[in-house]
C-alpha positions in Angstrom: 11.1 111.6 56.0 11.4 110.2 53.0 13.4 107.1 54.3 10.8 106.4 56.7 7.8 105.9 53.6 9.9 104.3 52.0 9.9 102.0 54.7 7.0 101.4 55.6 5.2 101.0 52.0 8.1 98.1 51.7 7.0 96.4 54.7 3.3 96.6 53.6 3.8 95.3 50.5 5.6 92.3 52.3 2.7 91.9 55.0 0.0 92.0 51.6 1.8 89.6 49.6 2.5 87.4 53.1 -1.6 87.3 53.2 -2.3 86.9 49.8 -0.3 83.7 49.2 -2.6 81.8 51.4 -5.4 82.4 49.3 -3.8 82.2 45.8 -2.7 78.7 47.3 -6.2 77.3 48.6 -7.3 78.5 45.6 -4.9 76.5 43.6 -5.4 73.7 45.4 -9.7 74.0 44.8 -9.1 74.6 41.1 -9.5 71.1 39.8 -12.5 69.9 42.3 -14.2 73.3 41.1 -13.2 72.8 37.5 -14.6 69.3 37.6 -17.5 70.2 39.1 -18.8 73.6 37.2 -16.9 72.1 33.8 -19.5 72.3 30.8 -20.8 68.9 29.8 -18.4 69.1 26.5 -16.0 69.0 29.5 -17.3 66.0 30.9 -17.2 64.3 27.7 -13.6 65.2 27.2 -12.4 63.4 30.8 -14.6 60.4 30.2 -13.2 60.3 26.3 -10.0 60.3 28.0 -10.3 58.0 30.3 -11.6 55.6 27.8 -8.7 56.0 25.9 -6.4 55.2 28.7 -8.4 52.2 29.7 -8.5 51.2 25.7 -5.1 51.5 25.8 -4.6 49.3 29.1 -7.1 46.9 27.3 -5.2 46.5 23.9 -2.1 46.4 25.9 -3.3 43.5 28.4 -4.6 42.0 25.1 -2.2 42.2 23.4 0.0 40.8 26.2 -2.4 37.9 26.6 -2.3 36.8 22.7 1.3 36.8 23.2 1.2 34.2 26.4 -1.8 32.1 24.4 0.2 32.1 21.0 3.1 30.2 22.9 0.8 27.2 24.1 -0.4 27.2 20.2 2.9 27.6 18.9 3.7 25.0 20.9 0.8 22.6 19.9 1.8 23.2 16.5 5.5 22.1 16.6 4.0 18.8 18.7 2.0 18.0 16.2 4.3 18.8 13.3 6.7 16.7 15.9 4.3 13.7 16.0 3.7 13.6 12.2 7.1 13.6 11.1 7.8 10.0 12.7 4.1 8.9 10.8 5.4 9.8 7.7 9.0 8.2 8.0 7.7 4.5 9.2 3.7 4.4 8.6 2.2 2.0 11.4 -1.3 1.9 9.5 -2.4 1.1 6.1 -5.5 3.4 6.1 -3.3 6.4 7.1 -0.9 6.0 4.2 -3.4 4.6 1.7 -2.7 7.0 -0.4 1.3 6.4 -1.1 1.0 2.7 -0.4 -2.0 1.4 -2.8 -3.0 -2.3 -2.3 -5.3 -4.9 -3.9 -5.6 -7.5 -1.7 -8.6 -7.8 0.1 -7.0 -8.1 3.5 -3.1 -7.4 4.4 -0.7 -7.5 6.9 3.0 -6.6 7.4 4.5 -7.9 10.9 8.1 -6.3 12.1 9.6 -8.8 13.9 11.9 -7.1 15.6 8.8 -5.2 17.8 6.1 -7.0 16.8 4.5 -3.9 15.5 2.3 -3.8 12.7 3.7 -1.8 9.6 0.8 -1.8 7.4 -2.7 -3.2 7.6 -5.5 -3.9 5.7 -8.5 -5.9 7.3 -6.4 -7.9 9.5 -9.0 -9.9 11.4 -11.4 -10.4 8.2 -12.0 -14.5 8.3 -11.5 -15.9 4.8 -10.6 -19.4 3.1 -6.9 -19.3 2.8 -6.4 -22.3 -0.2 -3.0 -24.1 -0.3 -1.9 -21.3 2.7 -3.0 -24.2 4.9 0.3 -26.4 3.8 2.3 -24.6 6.2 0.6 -26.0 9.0 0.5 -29.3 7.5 4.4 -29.7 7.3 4.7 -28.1 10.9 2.3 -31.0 12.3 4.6 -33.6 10.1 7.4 -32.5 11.4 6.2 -31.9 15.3 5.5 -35.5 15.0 8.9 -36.6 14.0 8.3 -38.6 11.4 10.7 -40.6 9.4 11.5 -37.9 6.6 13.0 -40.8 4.4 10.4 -43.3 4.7 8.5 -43.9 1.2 4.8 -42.9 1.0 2.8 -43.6 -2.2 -0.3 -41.3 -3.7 -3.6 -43.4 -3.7 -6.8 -43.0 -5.1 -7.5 -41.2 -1.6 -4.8 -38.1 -2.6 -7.4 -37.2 -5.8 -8.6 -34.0 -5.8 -12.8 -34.6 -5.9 -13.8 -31.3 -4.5 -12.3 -28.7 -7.4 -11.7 -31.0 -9.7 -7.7 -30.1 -9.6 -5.0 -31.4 -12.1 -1.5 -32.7 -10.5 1.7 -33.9 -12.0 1.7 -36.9 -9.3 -0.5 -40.3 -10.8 -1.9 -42.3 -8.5 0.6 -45.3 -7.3 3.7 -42.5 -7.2 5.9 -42.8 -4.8 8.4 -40.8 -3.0 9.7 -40.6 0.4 7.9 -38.1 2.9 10.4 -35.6 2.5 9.7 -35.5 -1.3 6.2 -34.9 -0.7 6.7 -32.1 2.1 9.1 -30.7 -0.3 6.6 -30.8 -3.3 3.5 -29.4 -1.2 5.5 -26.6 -0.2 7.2 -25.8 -3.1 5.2 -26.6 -6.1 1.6 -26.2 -3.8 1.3 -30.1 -5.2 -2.1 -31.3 -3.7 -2.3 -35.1 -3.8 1.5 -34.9 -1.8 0.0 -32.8 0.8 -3.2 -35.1 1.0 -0.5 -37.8 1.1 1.2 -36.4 4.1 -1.8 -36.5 6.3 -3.1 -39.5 5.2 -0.2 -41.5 5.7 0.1 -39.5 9.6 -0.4 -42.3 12.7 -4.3 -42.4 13.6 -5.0 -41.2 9.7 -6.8 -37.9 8.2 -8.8 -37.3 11.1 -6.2 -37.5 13.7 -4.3 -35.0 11.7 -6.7 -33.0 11.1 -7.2 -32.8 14.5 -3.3 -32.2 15.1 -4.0 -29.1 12.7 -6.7 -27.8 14.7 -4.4 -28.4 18.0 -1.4 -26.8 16.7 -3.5 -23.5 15.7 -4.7 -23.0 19.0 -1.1 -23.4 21.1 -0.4 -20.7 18.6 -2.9 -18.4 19.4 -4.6 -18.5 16.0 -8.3 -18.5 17.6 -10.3 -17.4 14.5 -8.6 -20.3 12.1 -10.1 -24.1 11.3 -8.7 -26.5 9.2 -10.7 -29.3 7.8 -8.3 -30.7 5.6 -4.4 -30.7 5.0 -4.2 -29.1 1.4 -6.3 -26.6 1.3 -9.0 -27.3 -1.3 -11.6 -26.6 1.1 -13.4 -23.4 1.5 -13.4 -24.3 4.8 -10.1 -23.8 5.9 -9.8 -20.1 7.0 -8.1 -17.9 9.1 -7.4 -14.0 9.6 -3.8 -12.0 8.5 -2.9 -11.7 12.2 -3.4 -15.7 12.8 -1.3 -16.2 9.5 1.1 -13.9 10.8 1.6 -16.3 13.5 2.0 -19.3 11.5 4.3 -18.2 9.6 6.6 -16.8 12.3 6.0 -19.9 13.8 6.9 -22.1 10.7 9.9 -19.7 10.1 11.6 -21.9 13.3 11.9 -25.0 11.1 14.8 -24.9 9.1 12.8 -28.0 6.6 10.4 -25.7 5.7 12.6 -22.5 5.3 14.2 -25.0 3.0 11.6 -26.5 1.3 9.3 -23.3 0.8 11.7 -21.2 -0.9 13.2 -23.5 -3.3 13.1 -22.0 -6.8 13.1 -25.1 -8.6 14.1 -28.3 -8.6 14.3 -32.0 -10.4 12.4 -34.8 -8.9 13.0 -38.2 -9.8 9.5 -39.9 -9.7 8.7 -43.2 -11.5 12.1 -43.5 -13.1 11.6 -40.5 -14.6 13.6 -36.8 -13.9 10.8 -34.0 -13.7 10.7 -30.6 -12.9 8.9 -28.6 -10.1 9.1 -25.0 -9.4 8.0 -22.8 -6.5 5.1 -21.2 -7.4 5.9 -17.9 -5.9 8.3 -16.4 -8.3 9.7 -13.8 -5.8 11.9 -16.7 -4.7 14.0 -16.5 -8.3 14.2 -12.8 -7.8 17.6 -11.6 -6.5 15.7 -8.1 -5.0 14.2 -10.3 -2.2 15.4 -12.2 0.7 12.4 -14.7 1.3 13.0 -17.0 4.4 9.4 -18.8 4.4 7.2 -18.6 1.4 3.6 -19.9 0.4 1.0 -19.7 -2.0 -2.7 -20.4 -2.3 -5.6 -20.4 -4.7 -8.9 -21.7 -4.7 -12.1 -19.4 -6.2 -13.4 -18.9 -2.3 -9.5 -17.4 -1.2 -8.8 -15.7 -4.7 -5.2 -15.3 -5.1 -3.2 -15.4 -1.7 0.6 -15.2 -0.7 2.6 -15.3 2.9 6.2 -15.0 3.6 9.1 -14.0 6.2 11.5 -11.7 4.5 13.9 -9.6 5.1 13.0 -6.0 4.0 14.8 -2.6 4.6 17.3 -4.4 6.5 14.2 -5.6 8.6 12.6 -8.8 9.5 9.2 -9.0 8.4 6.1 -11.0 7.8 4.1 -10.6 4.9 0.6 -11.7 4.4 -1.6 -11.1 1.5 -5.3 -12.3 0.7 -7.9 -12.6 -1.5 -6.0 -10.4 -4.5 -7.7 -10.3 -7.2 -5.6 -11.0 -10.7 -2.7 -13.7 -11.2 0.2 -10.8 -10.6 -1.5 -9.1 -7.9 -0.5 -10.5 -5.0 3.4 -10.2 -6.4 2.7 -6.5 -7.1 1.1 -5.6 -3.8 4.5 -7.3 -2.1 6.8 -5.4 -4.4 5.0 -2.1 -3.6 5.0 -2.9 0.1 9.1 -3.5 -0.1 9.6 -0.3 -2.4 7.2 1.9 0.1 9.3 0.3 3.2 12.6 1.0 1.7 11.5 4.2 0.9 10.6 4.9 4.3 13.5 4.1 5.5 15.9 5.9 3.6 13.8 8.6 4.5 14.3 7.9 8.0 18.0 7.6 7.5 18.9 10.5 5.9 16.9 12.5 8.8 19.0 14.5 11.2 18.1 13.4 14.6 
């Protein structure tokens, strides 16, 4: 009898607890809707509080995510431009850029690499000024372009007097010397009554080479230049440092005035007399330079000017300098430009690629 209880009260209790999982499981599975919707309003509060969290979280993530992807662009930027400023300050292309290393006194300047054509340093390059005894370059060119008997004797006449400024020379009227005397005294020693001589003595006369002048200026592309005269007295006689550029490369190609222009001295018989002439640039006595075409100018209008085609930092270059103001300035602005250039380009050397 026993037994049989026993029995059955163990089957009940495994009927009741078969029908009361049901429940306890609905139940379970109600318990969060129900919690969420009889939840106090602290409660509420709480689930919104953490749900801002998590989406703070997600935002500072995703932020901090995106200022990783927008600091590579900017670190990128940075290195480009640190890139393109490194070549700047090796070789400087512009004088305004790198005024600060490379101080200069000339009014306007101009440094021309041959080998590109690029300009290394300017200053006012297409100002239009009087350019003074500057102009003899183009007067030998048009001697020479003419072909002209070098050894045939001219004389200095009353004509070859400086009027205008009132300047002395070493050359009295009724001197004479063969044309390449006087070519090598106009370039050399800037002497004004040969130059006058030059074009004076030129087939048509002054105004036919004057003209010449004029004609040879514009097959060179030197648009904003005029000459009125062949020595360079005249206020009148201008030009920019990019049309002097030009000359001067073009003058460069004539081995007699290569010659002629960078002579540091020399003794002239004139008269039956042995005198002395010397270039009046005195780079050309300087062993620090390698001067291929040299020329020098004054007149109050120009102040103090000075071209050349040198070799600097193993470079071909043309140098043009006007309107300095001081008798050494002009030298001193060309020394700095050859100490800031070989400067550069050690600098450039001893880079790593």
């Amino acid at each position: 009898m026993k037994q049989k209880i026993k029995t059955v009260l163990l089957v009940g209790a495994l009927v009741g607890a078969s029908l009361q999982a049901p429940v306890l499981a609905a139940q379970s599975k109600k318990e969060p809707v129900h919690s969420a919707k009889k939840a106090p309003a602290s409660g509420k509060s709480t689930v919104r509080a953490a749900a801002g969290k998590q989406n703070v979280a997600k935002s500072a993530k995703s932020t901090k995510s995106d200022s990783r992807v927008a600091a590579k662009p900017a670190v990128s930027k940075m290195a480009a431009a640190e890139s393109a400023r490194k070549p700047i300050r090796r070789v400087s292309t512009n004088f305004d850029d790198d005024a600060g290393r490379l101080a200069l006194y000339s009014a306007s300047a101009l440094v021309i690499d041959q080998a590109t054509g690029h300009a290394i340093v300017e200053k006012q390059p297409n100002a239009v000024t009087p350019i003074a005894s500057i102009s003899k370059l183009m007067t030998a060119m048009v001697v020479l372009d003419a072909k002209l008997d070098l050894q045939e004797v001219i004389s200095i006449g009353d004509e070859d007097v400086d009027t205008l400024k009132g300047t002395r020379s070493r050359l009295p009227v009724g001197t004479t010397m063969t044309r390449e005397t006087a070519m090598l005294l106009a370039l050399m020693s800037s002497e004004n009554r040969a130059a006058h001589a030059l074009g004076r003595h030129y087939p048509g006369g002054m105004p036919a080479f004057v003209q010449a002048m004029n004609k040879k200026a514009q097959a060179l592309g030197m648009y904003n230049s005029r000459f009125e005269e062949p020595t360079g007295l005249s206020s009148n006689n201008v030009s920019t440092a990019h049309d002097l550029a030009r000359m001067v490369t073009a003058a460069a190609r004539y081995p007699e005035i290569r010659q002629y222009s960078t002579t540091a001295e020399a003794k002239v018989e004139l008269n039956g007399r042995i005198r002395d002439f010397h270039n009046t640039n005195a780079l050309v006595r300087s062993d620090n330079w390698e001067i291929g075409v040299s020329k020098t100018g004054y007149i109050s209008e120009a102040g103090r000017c000075l071209v050349m085609q040198a070799r600097v930092a193993d470079r071909p270059v043309v140098i043009v300098l006007l309107d300095s103001n001081g008798k050494m300035t002009r030298v001193g602005d060309a020394n700095r430009i050859k100490r800031w250039m070989e400067s550069a380009g050690l600098v450039q050397e001893r880079r790593p690629a």
